[in-house]
matplotlib code that plots the C-alpha trace (Angstrom):
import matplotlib.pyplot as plt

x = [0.0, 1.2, 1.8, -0.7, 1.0, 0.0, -3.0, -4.5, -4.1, -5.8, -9.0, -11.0, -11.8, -11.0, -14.6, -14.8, -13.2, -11.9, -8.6, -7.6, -7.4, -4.3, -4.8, -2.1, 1.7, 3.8, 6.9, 6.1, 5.7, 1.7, 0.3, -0.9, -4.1, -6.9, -9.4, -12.3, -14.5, -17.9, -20.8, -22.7, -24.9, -21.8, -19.6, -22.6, -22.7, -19.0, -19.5, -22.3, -20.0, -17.2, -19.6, -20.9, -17.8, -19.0, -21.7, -24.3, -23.0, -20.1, -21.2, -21.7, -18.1, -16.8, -18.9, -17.4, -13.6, -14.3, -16.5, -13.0, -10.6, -12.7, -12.8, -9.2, -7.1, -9.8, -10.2, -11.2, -8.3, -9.7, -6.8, -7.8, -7.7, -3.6, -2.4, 0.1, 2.3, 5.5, 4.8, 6.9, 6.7, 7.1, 8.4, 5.7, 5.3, 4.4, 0.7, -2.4, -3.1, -5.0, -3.3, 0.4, -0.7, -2.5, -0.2, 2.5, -0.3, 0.0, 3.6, 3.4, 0.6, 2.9, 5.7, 3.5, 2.9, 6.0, 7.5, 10.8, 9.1, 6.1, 6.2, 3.0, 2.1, -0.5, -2.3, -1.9, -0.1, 3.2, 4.5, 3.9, 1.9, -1.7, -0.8, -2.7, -3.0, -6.1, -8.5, -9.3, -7.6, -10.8, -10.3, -6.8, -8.1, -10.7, -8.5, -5.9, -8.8, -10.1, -7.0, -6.6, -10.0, -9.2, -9.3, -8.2, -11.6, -12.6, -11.5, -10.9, -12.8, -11.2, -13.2, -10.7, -9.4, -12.7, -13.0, -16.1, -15.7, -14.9, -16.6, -16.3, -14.1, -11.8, -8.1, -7.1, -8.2, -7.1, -6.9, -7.6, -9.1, -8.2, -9.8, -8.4, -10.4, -12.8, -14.8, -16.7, -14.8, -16.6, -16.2, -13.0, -11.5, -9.1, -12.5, -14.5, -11.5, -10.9, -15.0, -14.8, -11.9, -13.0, -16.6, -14.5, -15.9, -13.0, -9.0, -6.2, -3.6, -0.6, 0.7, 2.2, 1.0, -2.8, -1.7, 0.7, 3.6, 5.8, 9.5, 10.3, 12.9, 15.3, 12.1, 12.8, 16.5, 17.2, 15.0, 16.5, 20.2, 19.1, 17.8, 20.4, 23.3, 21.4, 20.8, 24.6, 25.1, 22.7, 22.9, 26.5, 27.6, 29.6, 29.7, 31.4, 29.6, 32.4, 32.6, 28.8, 26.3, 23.0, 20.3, 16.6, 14.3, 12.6, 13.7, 10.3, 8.9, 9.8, 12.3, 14.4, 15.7, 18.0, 20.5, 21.6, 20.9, 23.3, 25.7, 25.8, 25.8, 29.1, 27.6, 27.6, 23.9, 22.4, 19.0, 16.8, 14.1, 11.9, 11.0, 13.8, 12.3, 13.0, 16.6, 17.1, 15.0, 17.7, 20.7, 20.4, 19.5, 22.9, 21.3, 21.7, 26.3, 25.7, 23.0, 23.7, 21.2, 23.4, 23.4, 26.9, 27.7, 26.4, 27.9, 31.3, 31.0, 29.7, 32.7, 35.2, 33.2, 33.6, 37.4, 38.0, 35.6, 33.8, 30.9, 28.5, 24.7, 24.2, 20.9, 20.1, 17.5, 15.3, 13.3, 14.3, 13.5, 16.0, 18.6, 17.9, 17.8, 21.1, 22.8, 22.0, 23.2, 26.8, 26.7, 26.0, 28.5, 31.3, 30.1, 30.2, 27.8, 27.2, 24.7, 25.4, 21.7, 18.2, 15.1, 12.4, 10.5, 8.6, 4.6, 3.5, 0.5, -0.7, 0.7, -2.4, -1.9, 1.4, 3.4, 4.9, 5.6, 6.3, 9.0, 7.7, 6.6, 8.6, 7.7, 5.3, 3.5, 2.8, 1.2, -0.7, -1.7, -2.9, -5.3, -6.4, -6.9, -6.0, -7.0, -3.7, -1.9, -2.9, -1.4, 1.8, 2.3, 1.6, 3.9, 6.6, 6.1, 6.8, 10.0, 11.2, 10.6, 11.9, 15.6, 15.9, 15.2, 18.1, 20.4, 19.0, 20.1, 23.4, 23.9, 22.3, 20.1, 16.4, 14.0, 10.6, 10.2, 6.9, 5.5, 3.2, 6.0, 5.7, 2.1, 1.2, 3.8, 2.0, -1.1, 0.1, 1.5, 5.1, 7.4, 7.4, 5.5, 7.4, 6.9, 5.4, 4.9, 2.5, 0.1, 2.5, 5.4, 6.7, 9.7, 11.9, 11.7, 9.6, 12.3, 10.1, 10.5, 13.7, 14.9, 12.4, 10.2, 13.0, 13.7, 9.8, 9.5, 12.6, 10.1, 12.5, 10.5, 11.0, 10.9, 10.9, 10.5, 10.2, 11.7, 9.1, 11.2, 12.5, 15.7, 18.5, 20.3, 17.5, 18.2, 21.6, 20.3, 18.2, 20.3, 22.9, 20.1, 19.1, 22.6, 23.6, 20.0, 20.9, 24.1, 23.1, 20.5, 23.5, 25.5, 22.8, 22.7, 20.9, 20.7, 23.5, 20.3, 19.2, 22.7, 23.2, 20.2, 21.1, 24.6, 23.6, 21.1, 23.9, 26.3, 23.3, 22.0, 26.0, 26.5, 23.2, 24.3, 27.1, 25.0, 22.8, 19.6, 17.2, 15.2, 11.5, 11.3, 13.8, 13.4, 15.3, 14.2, 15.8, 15.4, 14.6, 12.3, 9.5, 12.7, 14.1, 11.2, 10.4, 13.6, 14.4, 11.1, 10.9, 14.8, 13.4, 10.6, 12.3, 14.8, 12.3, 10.8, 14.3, 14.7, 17.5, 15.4, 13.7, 10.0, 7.9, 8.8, 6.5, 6.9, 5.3, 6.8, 6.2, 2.9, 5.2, 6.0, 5.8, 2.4, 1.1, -0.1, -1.9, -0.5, -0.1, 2.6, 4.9, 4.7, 2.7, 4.5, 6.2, 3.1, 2.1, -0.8, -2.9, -3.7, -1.8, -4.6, -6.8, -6.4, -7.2, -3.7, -3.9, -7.0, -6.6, -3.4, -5.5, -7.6, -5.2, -3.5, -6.5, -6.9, -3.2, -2.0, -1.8, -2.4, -3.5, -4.4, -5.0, -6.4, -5.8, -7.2, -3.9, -0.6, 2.6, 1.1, -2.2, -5.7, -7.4, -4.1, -3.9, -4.7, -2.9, -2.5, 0.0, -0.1, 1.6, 2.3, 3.7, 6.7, 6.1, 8.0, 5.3, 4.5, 1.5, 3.4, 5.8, 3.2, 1.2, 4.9, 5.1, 1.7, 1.4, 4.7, 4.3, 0.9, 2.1, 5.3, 3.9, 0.4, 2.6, 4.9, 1.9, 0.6, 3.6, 4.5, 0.9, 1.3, 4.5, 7.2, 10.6, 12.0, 8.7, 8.3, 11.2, 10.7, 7.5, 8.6, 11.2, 8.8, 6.8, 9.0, 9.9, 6.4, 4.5, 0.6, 1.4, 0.2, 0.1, -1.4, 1.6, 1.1, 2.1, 4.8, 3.3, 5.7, 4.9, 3.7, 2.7, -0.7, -2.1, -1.7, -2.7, -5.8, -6.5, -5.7, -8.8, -9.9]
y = [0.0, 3.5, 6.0, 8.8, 12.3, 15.1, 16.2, 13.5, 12.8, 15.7, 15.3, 13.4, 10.0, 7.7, 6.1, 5.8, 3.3, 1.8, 1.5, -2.1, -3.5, -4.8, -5.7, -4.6, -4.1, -7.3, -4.8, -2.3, -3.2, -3.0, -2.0, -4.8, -5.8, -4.3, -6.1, -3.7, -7.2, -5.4, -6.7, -7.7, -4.3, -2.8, -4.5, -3.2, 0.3, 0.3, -0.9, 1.6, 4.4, 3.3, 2.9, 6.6, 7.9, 6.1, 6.3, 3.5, 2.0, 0.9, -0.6, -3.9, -4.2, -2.3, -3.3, -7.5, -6.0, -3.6, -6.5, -8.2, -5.8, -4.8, -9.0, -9.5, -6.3, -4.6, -1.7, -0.3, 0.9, 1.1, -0.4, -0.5, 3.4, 3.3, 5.8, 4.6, 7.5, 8.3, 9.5, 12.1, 15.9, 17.5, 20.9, 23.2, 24.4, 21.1, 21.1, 22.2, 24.5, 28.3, 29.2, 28.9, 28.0, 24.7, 23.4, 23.8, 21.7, 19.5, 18.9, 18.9, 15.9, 13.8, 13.9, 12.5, 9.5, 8.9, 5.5, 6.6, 8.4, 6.9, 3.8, 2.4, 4.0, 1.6, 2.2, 5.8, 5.6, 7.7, 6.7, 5.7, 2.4, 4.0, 7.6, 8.3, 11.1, 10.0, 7.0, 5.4, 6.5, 8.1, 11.1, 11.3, 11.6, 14.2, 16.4, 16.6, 17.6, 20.1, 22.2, 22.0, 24.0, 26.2, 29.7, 32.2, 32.9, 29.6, 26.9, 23.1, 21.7, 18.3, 16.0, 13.2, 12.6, 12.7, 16.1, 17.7, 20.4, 23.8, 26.7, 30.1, 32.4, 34.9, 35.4, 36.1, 32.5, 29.6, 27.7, 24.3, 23.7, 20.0, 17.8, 14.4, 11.9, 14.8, 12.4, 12.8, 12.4, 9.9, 7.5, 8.2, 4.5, 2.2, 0.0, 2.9, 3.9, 1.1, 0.5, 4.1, 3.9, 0.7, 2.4, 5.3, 7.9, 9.0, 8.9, 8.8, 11.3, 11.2, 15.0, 15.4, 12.7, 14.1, 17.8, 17.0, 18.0, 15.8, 15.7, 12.6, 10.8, 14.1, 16.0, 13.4, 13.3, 16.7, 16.2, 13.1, 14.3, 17.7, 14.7, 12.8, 15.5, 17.0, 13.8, 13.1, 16.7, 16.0, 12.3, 12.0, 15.5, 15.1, 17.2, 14.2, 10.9, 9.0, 5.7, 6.1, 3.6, 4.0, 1.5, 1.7, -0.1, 1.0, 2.0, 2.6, 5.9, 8.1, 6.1, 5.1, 9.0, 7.0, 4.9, 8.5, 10.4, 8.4, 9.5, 12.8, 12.8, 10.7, 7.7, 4.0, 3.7, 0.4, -0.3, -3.3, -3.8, -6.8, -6.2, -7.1, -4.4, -1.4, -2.3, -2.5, 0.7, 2.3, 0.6, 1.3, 5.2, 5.2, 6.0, 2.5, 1.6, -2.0, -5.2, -7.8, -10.6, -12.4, -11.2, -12.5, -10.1, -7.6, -7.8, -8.1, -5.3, -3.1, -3.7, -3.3, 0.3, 1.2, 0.6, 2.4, 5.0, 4.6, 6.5, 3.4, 2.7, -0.9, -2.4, -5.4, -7.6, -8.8, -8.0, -5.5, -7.5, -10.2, -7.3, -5.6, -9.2, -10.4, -7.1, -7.8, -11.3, -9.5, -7.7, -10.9, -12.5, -10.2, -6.6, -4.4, -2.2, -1.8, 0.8, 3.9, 5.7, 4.1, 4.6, 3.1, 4.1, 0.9, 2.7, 1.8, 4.7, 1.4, -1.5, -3.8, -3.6, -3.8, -1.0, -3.7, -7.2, -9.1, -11.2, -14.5, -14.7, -14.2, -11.4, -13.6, -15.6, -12.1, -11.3, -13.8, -14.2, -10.6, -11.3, -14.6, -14.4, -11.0, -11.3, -14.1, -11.2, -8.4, -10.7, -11.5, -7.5, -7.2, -10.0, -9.0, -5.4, -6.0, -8.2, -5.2, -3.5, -5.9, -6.0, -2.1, -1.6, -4.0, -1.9, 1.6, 0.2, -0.4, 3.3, 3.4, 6.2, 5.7, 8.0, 7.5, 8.7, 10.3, 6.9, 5.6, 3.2, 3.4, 4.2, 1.0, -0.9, 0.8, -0.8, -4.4, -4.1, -3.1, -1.8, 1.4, 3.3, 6.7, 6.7, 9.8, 11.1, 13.4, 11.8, 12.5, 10.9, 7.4, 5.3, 7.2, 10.5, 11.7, 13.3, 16.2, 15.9, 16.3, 17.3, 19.1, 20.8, 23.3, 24.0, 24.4, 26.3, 28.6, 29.1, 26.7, 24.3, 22.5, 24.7, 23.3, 24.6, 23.3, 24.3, 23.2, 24.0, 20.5, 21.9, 21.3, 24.6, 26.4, 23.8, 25.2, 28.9, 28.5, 27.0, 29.4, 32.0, 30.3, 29.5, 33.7, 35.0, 32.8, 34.0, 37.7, 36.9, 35.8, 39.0, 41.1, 39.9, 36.9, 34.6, 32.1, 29.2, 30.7, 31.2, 27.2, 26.2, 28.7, 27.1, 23.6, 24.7, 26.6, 23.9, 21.6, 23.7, 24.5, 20.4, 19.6, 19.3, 16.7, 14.5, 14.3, 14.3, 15.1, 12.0, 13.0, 16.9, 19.6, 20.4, 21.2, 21.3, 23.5, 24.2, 28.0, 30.5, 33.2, 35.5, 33.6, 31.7, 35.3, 36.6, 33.0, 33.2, 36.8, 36.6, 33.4, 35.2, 38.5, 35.5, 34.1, 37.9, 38.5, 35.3, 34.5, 31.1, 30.2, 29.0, 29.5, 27.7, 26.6, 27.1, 25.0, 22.9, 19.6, 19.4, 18.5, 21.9, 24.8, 25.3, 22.7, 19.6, 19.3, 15.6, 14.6, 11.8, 13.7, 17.8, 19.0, 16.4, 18.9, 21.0, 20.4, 22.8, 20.1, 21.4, 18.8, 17.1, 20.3, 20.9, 24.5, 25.4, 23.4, 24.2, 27.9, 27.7, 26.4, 28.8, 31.5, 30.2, 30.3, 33.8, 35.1, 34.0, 30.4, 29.0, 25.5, 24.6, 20.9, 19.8, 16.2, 13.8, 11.0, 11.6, 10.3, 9.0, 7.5, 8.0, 9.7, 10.3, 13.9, 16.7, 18.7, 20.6, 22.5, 24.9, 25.3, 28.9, 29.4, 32.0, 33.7, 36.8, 39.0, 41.7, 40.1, 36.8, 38.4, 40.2, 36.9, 35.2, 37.7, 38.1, 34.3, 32.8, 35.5, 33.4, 30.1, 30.6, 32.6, 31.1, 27.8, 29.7, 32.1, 28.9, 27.4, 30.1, 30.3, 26.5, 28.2, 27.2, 29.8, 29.8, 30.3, 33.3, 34.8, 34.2, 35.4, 39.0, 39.5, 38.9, 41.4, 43.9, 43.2, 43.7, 45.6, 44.8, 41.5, 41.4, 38.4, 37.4, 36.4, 34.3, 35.5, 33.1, 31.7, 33.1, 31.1, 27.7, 26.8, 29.2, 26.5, 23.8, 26.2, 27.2, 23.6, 22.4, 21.1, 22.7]
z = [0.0, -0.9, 1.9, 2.3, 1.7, 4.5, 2.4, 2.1, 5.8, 6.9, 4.3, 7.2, 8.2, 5.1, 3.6, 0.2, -0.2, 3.2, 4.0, 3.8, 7.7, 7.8, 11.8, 13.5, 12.9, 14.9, 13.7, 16.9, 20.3, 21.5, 24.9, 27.5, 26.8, 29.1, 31.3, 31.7, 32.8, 30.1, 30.9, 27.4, 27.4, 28.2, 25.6, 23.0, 24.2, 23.5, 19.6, 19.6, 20.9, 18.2, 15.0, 15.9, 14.0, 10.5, 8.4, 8.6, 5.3, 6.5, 10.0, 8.8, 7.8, 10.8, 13.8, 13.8, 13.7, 16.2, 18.6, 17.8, 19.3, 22.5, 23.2, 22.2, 23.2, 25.9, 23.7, 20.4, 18.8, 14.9, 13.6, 10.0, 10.3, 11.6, 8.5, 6.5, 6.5, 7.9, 11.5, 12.6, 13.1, 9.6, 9.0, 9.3, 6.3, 4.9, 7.1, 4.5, 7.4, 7.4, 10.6, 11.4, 15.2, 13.3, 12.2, 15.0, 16.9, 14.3, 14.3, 17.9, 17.6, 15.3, 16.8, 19.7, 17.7, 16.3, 16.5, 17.4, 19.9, 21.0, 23.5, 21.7, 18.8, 17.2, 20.3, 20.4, 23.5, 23.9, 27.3, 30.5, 29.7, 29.7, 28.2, 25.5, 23.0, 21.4, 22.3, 18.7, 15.4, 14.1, 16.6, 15.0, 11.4, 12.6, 14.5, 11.7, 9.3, 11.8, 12.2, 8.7, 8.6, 11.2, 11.4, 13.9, 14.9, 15.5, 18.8, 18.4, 21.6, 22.6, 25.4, 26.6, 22.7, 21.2, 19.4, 20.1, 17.2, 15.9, 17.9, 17.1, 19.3, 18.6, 17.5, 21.0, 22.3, 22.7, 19.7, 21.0, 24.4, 25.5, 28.9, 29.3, 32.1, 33.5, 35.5, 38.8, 41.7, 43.3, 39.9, 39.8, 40.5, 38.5, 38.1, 37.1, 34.4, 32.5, 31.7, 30.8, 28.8, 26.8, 26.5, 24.4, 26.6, 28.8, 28.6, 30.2, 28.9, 31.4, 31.2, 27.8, 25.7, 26.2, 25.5, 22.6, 24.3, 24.5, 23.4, 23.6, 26.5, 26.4, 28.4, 32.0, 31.2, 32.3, 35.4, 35.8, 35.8, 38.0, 40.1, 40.8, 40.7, 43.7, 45.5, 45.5, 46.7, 49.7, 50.0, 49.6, 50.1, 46.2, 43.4, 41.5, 41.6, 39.4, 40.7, 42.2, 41.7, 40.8, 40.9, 39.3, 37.0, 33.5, 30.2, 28.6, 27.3, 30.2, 32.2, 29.3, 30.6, 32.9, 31.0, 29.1, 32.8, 34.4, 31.4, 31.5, 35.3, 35.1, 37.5, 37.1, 36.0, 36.4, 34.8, 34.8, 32.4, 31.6, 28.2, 25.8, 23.2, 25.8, 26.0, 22.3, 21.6, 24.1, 23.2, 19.6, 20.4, 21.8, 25.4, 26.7, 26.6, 27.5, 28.1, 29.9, 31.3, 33.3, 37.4, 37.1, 34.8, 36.1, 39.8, 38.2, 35.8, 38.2, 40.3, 37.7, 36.8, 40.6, 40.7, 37.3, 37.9, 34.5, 33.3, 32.6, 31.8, 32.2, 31.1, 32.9, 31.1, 33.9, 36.7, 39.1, 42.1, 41.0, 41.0, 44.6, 46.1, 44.3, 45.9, 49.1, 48.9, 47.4, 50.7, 53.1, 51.0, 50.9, 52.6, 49.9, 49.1, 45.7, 45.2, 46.8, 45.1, 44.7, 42.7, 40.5, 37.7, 36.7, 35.8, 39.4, 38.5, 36.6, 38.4, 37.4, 33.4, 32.4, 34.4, 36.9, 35.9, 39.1, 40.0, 40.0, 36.5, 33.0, 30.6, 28.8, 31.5, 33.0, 29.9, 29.8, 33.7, 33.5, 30.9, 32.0, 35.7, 37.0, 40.1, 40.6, 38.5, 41.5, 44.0, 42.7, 41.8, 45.8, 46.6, 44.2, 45.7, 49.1, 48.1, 46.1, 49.5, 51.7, 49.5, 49.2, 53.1, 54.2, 51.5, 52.7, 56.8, 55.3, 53.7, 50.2, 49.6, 48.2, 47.2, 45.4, 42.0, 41.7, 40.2, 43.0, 43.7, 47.3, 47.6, 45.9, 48.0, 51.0, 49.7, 49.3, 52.7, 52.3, 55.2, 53.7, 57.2, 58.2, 62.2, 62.9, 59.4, 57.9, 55.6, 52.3, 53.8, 53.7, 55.2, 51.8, 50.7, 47.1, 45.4, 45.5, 48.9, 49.1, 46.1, 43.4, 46.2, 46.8, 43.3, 42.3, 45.4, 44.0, 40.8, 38.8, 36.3, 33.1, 30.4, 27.0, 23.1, 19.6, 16.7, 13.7, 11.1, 12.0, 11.3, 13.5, 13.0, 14.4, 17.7, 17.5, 17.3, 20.4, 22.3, 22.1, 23.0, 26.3, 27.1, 26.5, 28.7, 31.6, 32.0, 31.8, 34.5, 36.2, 35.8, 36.6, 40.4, 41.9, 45.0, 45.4, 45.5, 42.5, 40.8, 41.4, 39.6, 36.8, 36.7, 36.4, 33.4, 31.3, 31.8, 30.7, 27.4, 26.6, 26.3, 25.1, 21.5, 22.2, 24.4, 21.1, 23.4, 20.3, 19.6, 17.2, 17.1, 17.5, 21.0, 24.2, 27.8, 30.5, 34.1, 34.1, 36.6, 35.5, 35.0, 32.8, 30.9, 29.7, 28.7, 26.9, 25.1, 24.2, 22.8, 20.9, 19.0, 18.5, 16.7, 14.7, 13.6, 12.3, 10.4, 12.6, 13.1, 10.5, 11.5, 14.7, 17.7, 20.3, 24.0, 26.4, 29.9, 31.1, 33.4, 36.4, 37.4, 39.4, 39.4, 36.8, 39.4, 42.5, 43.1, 47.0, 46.5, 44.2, 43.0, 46.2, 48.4, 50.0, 51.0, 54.7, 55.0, 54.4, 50.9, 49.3, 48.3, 46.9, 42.8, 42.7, 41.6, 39.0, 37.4, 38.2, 36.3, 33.0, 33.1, 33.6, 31.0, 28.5, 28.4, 29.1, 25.3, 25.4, 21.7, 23.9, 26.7, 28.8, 32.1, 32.9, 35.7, 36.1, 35.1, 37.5, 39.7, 38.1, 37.5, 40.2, 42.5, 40.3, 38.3, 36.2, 33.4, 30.4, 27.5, 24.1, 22.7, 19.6, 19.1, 15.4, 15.9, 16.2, 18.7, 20.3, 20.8, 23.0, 24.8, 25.4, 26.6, 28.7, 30.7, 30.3, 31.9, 34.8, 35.8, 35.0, 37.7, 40.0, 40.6, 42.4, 43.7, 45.5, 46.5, 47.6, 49.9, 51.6, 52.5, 54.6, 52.3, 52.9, 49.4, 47.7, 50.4, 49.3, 45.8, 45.8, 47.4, 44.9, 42.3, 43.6, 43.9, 40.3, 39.4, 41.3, 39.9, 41.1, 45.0, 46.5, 50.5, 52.5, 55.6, 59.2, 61.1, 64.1, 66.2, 69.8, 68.9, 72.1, 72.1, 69.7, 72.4, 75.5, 73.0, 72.7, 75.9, 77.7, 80.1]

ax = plt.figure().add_subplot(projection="3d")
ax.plot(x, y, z, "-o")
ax.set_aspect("equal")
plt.show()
């Protein structure tokens, strides 16, 4: 079959005549199959809900495919409708498009689903597992042809991947207004999620695959290496890990960060992963150095790498358990300590459907235990958790360091009934730390967030342009006086963006992802545009940030983990800061339930703005990025934290329409218990 070209793709939903259905592609790795457990009015309704895209005339053919998939793979996917057509994100002045701010959105949307990107494309799913960007590939066809028609006075209206339409607005809205998973509280559960999901009526869009932002792996490396550079500084009081080890698990869509984190950190990475296709994906990106499946192997060359002080990621092909269990048996044996850091990132927000495979079963007999009985499979993930557990506590009483990676990793080993209890702790807090904890809570608080753009020219000279441009504003932020806390995070950024380029971190579109506050996100992005009005570079570029930021997610076990005004649990920072964003500039906007952490644990939400060199895109940079930082860090020094006090003050006095309520120090804390005292 001949590839579509771009015009054809964005003509609609192909009809006359039907693609061929050519099931799906055994070249690409698929997402676990899903056990929603329909009943048979259900499993109609769900048909009903699919056929609703299509015109009767074709619901004979359509309809015992689709019955198909929802019995065989726990969803409709539509995969006669998979385009045949080189997924990636095209320049974009290749999109049929009547508005520039289309067709970034387009670019952004492909690149989503690209297979060098995405972790499972056929099933529209770009990482994380469960993280879609669309539900079924008819919303895909539809939304291509809708921006395509698009005006400037007209909004794209998206309701958890379905798109609801084009409604008119104006040229100073939003062009595309996205919810993903909008549900009721009280049906919020797991249970509640999957019928909804395989019904076609709700989704779950992580953070960036639902709001097209995503930029592939390079978008957690950076957090990843800020991550761990800081936990040697305040685990291990070292600027230089060389010769450090550090131990974790996943090399999927967003922890395949690690392997090329642990690189450019200079550590002795060591990553197990059970699927075989995760380690190749890596190792062939150049990310991954080395494979091994032999424990053997990997004891000895993890010793060797120790002694010589390589830089080393190490992919070890097989289940993380096995791996914590066999290095505490090296220190029984022989007491060393191998590991000196800890962490997982395993999709423990989904631990039921294929983010954890436990220890006791291979890759495939997981597989096929979680579709066949998954209540055995629940068990097993329970048991295998609280061995996981069991292995990492006897290394942390020894001296290793462990922290929690925002993935539910702990809360789900709290529920199988893991020793992960913190004696005395708030309700947040477990045996280890979140790294927002101890880590990210002080940088958000300092207004620092991952900042990111696209170049959709495609071209990697424009990369190299805006590069040099963030690199150049940081440092004359630096000049022109700050904070020694703030100065360090500005360091560690330069020397990040100023060897981006050789660490070859660009895998889909041309983008880049820095660490930067509201001062600097302004001056980056209005130096960017004034770039592109001058031809400097060469298309627009869109600005946008991943979801887990400043102010972008109310989530209790990871972003606001470090908020002990019992608000921690409250989302009103997040949606606020979508619907500031709406109508300060942003060209889209997205409000999530999930992401991280997992459905119902969390909501948050991004933008995109595109950068065309005009006058009003600076402007809208400007009054936009000012909410987007300071909303979380308002709210993040009401909750009583010090460095989001400060920052908050000097952003004020910066700018002084902003005025923000401040919070009075209790001074004497023992008038609440003499107020409370019975009497």
């Amino acid at each position: 079959m001949m590839m579509i070209s771009l015009q054809e793709l964005c003509a609609g939903i192909p009809l006359h005549p039907l693609p061929p259905n050519r099931g799906r592609d055994e070249g690409v790795p698929h997402a676990p199959i899903r056990t929603p457990q329909l009943s048979a009015e259900e499993e109609k309704l769900a048909l009903e809900n699919a056929l609703r895209y299509f015109p009767p005339e074709h619901h004979s053919t359509l309809a015992p495919e689709f019955a198909e998939e929802l019995r065989q793979y726990g969803h409709i996917y539509m995969y006669r409708f998979c385009p045949k057509i080189h997924m990636r994100a095209y320049p974009i002045s290749e999109y049929p498009c009547k508005t520039q701010k289309a067709a970034a959105v387009m670019h952004m949307i492909m690149n989503n689903l690209d297979p060098a990107v995405a972790q499972f494309p056929q099933e529209l799913v770009t990482y994380g597992g469960n993280g879609q960007v669309f539900s079924n590939w008819a919303q895909f066809w539809l939304v291509m042809h809708y921006l395509s028609a698009m005006t400037e006075d007209q909004t794209l209206v998206m309701y958890s991947g379905h798109p609801l339409g084009l409604f008119p607005s104006h040229p100073g809205a939003p062009r595309v207004v996205i919810t993903n998973g909008m549900v009721i509280p009280n049906y919020s559960s797991r249970k509640d999620y999957e019928k909804m999901f395989a019904l076609g009526v709700t989704m779950y869009g992580q953070m960036t695959a639902g709001s097209y932002c995503y930029i592939g792996p390079q978008g957690i490396v950076h957090g990843t290496v800020l991550t761990v550079l800081n936990a040697g500084r305040r685990y291990l009081g070292l600027e230089d890990l060389a010769g450090k080890v550090f131990v974790t698990s996943g090399l999927g869509g967003m922890s395949g960060a690690q392997a090329k984190a642990a690189a450019v950190v200079g550590c002795i990475g060591v990553i197990a992963e059970v699927d075989e296709n995760a380690l190749v994906k890596r190792h062939k990106q150049g990310w991954l150095m080395e494979i091994t499946k032999s424990l053997d192997e990997c004891m000895q060359r993890i010793r060797k790498a120790r002694r010589d002080k390589e830089t080393l990621s190490l992919g070890y092909h097989g289940n993380i358990v096995d791996l914590w269990e066999r290095l505490v048996e090296e220190y029984e044996k022989t007491g060393d300590l191998l590991v000196d850091l800890g962490s997982d990132q395993t999709s423990c927000h989904n631990p039921f459907s294929g983010g954890y495979y436990p220890v006791q079963l291979s890759f495939t007999e997981a597989n096929e235990v979680l579709c066949r009985d998954p209540q055995v499979f629940r068990k097993l993930v329970h048991e295998s958790l609280c061995r996981q557990v069991s292995a990492i506590n006897k290394l942390s009483d020894k001296g290793m360091f462990f922290w929690d990676y925002g993935n539910a990793f702990l809360l789900e080993a709290q529920r199988a009934g893991a020793d992960v209890e913190c004696k005395g702790g708030r309700g947040t807090e477990f045996r280890y730390p979140s790294y927002v904890q101890h880590i990210m809570g002080d940088i958000f608080s300092l207004g620092f967030g991952p900042f990111r753009w696209v170049c959709t020219s495609a071209d990697p000279s424009d990369l190299k342009v805006t590069d040099q441009i963030a690199g150049d504003v940081m440092e004359d932020i630096i000049a022109q006086g700050v904070s020694d806390a703030v100065k360090k995070q500005y360091k560690d950024n330069i020397r990040w963006i100023r060897e981006a380029g050789e660490h070859k971190l660009v895998v889909g579109s041309q983008a880049r992802i820095l660490y930067s506050d509201q001062k600097g996100r302004i001056s980056i992005a209005v130096a960017i545009n004034r770039a592109v009005a001058s031809g400097q570079v060469k298309a627009p570029v869109v600005i946008s940030r991943d979801h887990h930021d400043v102010s972008g997610t109310d989530s209790p076990y990871r972003e606001t983990s470090n908020i002990y005004d019992g608000s921690a649990f409250c989302a009103d920072m997040a949606v606020q800061n979508f619907v500031g964003d709406s109508f300060r500039g942003a060209t889209w906007v997205a409000l999530h339930n999930g992401g991280g952490v997992g459905w119902g644990e969390v909501i948050n939400g991004g933008f995109g703005l595109v950068l065309d060199g005009s006058p009003e895109a600076e402007q809208n940079a400007r009054t936009m990025l000012s909410w987007d930082v300071s909303n979380g860090v308002a709210r993040r020094c009401w909750s009583g934290n010090r460095n989001a006090y400060d920052t908050i003050i000097r952003t004020m006095e910066e700018d002084r329409s902003l005025r923000v309520t401040l919070p009075y120090d209790i001074k004497d804390r023992t008038v609440l218990d003499a107020a409370l005292r019975d009497k």
